[in-house]
N, C-alpha and C positions, 0 to 999 in steps of 0.2 A: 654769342652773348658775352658781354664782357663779363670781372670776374668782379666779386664784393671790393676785390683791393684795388681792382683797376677802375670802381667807382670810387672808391673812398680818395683815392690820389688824385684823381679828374675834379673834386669836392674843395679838398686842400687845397689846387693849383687855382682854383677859380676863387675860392676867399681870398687866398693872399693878394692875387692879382688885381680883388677890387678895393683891397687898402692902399693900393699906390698908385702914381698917378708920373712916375719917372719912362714906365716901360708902354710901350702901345703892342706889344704884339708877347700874346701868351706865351707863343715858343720862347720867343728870345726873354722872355723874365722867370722860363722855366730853369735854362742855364744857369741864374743867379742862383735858384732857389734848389737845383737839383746837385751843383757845384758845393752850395755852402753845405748842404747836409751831407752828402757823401766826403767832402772835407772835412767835416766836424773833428774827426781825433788827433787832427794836426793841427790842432789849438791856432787856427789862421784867424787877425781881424777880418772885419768888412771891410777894409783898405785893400788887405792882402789878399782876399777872395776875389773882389772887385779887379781886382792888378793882374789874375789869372786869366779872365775873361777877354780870350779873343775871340772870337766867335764872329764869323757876318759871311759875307761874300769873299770869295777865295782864301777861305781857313783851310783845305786841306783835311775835312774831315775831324779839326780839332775845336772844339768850340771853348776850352780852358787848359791850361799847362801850370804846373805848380814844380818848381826843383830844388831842394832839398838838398844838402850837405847833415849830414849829423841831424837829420829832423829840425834843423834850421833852416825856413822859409828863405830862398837865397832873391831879396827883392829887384828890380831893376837899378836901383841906386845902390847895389853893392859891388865891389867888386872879385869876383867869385875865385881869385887867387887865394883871396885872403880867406876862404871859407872852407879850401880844399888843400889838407897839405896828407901826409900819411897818417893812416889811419881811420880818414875820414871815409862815411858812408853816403853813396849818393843814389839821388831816390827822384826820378821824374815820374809827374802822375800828367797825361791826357784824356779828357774826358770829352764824349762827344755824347751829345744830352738831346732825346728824341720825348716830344708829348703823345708821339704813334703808339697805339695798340699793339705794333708787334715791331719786332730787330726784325734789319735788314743787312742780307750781304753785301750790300755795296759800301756799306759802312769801314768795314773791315778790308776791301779792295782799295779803297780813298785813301786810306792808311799806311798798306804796303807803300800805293804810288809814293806818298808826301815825305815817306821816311828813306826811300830812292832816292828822292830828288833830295832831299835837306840832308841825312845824313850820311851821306857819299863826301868824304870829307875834302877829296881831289877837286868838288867840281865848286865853282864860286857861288856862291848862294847869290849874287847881284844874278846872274842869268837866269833866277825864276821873279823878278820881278813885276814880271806881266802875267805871273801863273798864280802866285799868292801875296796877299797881304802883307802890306811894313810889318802889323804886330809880328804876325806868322814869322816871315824873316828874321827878325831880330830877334822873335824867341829862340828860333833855332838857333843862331850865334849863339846866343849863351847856353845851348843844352853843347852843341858842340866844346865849347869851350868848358864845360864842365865834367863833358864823357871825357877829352882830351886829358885836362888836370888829373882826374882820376885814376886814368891808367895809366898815364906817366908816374903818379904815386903808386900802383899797385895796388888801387882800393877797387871793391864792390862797386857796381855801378847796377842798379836797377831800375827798369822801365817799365812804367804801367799804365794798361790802355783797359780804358774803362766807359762801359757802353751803358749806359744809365739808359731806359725808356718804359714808359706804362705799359710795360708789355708783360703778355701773360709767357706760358713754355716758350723756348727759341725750336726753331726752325730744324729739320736736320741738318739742312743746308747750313744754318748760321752755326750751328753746332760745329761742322765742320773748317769752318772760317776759324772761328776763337780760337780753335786746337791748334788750326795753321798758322798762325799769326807768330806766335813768338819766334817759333825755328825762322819764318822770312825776315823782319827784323834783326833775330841775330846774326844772321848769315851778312845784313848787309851790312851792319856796325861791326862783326867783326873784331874785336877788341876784347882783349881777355880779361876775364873776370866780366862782365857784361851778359846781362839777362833781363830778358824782355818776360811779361806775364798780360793776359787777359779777364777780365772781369764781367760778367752781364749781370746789369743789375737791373732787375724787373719789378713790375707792381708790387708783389711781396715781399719785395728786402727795403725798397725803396719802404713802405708803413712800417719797417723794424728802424728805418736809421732817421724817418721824421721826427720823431718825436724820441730819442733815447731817454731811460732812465737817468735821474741826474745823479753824479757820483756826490754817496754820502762822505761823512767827516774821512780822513788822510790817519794816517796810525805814523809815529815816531817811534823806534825802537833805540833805547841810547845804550851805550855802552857800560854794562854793569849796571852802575846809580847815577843819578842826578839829583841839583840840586834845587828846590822848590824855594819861593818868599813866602816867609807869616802871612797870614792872614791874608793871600792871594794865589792864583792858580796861575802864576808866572812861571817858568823852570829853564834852565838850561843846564847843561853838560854835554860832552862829548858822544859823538855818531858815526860809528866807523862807514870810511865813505861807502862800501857796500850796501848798507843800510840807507844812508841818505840815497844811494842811488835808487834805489828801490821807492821812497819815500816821491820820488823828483819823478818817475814814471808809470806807466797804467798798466795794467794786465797786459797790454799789446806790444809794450815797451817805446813806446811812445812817451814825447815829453812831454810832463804837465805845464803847458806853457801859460795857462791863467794863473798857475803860482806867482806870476811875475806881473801881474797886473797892475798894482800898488806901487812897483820900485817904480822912481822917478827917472832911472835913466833907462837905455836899454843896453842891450848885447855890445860891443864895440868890437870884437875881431879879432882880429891881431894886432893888437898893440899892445906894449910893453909888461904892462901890468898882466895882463892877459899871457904872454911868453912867460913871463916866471910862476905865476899858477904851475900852466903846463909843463914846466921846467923842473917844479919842483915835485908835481905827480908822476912823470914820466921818470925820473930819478931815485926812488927810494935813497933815503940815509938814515942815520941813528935817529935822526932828529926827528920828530912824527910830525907831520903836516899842519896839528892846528897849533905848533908851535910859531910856524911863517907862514899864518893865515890872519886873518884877523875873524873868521868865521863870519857866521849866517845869522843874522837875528828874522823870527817870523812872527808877523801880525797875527791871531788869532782871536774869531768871537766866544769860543768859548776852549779851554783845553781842562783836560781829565785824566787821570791815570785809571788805565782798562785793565795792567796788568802786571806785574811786574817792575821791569823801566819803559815797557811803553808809555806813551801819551798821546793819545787822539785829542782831534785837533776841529773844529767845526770853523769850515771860512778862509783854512791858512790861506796867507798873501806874504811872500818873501820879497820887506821892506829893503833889507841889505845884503849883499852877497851874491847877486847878480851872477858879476862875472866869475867869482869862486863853482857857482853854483853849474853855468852852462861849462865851465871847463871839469868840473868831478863828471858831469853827466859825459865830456863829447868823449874825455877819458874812459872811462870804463864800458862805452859803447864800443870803442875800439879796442879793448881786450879780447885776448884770443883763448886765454888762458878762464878755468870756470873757478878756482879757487878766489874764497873772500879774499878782499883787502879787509884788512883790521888797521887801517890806518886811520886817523880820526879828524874830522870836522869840530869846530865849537859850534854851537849852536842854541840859540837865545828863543824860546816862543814866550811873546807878551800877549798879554791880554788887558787892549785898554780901554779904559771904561768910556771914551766919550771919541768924539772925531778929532777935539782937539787936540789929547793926547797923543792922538795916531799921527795929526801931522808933525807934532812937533819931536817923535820918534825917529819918523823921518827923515826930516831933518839934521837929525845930531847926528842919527847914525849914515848920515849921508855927505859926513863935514870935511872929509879928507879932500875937496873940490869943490868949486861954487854951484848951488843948487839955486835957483832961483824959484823966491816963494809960488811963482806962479805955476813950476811946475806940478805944483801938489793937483790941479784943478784936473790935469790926466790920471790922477791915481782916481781908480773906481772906488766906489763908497761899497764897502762888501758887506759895510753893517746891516747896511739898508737892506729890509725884507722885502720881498717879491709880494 
């Protein structure tokens, strides 16, 4: 007899499935929908969930691959040099996504084979052409090419194979498969610092990650005091990056990447502007960083002091500061060392009273480059209530 949760999911999967009209087969739109929720805390769009999904006839066992550099989504239009230098952490997720009642062993067999055959880095990946998929193919080229960069940097490389199905207990048998699974993989990649992990996610975890609580208001901690405007709940002053870092990520240390919803541009890489950020974090001198910053300003619908120089923040959206902001984060991700930085960010939270205030915030503080009014129409309305 199936179990309350392995009805309430089989419930789930059959409403969603009847408000769309893109997918004809419940398995394959269960992958969408089993993908984006266990995806949820790496802050991916619908572009970029969608972009994971390979899934069909000769996947190899893989029905989604997602790889990461620094908890930065590294998409097929990137090029994954520029995402991978020292210091950086890289993080491949495969998910193979079942609407069955229970895990099966063969799952985890399909696995070992695919990861033989793909990451054997001797053999040409064109010789499994008649075995898997283009997607399949070329995503492995770029996992390859991302395990490769990585350990030629000396960074962490991690792999996670995650078995998503409405299943109730696993098996002995599968039991024993998940346990085996990482030592076979790492044996075959082979490459130091590299570690493989296993996941089963069944009926009941699967109704804890449908629906999660949604994270309330974000806490600012500034350094010492700040400064407040009359007769408005505007502030800014100095945030030692420790603190911003803390602010930029979630209990799991994960990037809060809907902070960045509202900015009009996005992440650019390695380019220039971007090198001396890192240039001047990776450097310490007399000079304190929000001296050769231009700092952070953030949107906010409502801000408050909770405590001290806290200030919580209901809604923040980080308008400018972008690229300041992924380089404090991919920084202090790659320390090794557990002592604060006391070194300091500026940082601006506004709070403006109408939409058109906000774009034209925007805008100013977006002026060291041409911004085109049109692209306000991608910044999310975060005023807007649900």
């Amino acid at each position: 007899m199936p179990t309350n949760s392995q009805i309430l999911i089989d419930g789930f999967i059959s409403d969603e499935f009847s408000k769309q009209a893109e997918y004809s087969s419940k398995g394959d739109y269960f992958e969408l929908l089993a993908s984006s929720r266990y995806m949820a805390p790496y802050d991916l769009d619908d572009d970029e969930i969608a972009e994971g999904l390979i899934g069909g006839s000769r996947d190899g066992g893989c029905d989604a691959i997602y790889i990461f550099a620094n908890n930065n989504f590294l998409s097929e239009d990137v090029q994954i040099k520029d995402y991978i230098n020292r210091g950086s952490r890289v993080e491949i997720v495969i998910l193979q996504t079942k609407v069955s009642k229970s895990f099966k062993e063969d799952v985890f067999l399909k696995w070992k084979d695919t990861c033989n055959d793909l990451l054997t880095f001797g053999i040409n990946l064109n010789e499994f052409n008649d075995k898997y998929s283009e997607r399949v193919i070329d995503t492995f080229r770029r996992i390859r090419e991302a395990i490769q960069a990585a350990a030629m940097a000396g960074n962490e490389i991690r792999m996670k194979f995650v078995y998503i199905a409405n299943a109730d207990s696993p098996s002995d048998g599968v039991k024993i498969q998940k346990e085996q699974l990482p030592a076979a993989i790492d044996e075959i990649v082979g490459v130091s610092r590299f570690s493989s992990s296993c996941v089963l996610v069944g009926a009941d975890e699967l109704m804890r990650i449908w629906s999660p609580p949604a994270e309330s208001g974000l806490v600012m901690r500034f350094s010492g005091s700040y400064a407040s405007v009359p007769q408005r709940t505007d502030v800014f002053g100095l945030v030692s990056l420790s603190d911003y870092y803390r602010f930029l990520t979630d209990d799991q240390g994960q990037l809060r990447s809907y902070l960045f919803e509202a900015n009009v541009r996005d992440y650019e890489g390695n380019v220039s502007v971007n090198k001396g950020i890192r240039e001047t974090l990776e450097h310490p001198s007399e000079d304190d960083f929000w001296w050769l910053n231009n700092g952070v300003t953030i949107l906010a619908s409502e801000a408050y002091q909770i405590a001290g120089a806290e200030v919580k923040m209901e809604e923040p959206r980080i308008v400018n500061g972008l690229q300041t902001s992924y380089e404090i984060y991919k920084f202090m991700e790659s320390r090794t060392e557990d002592a604060e930085d006391s070194r300091n960010v500026m940082v601006k939270i506004l709070v403006p009273g109408s939409d058109e205030t906000r774009n034209r915030v925007i805008l100013a503080t977006n002026n060291q480059t041409q911004v085109k009014k049109t692209s306000l129409g991608g910044a999310d309305d975060f005023l807007d209530r649900a």
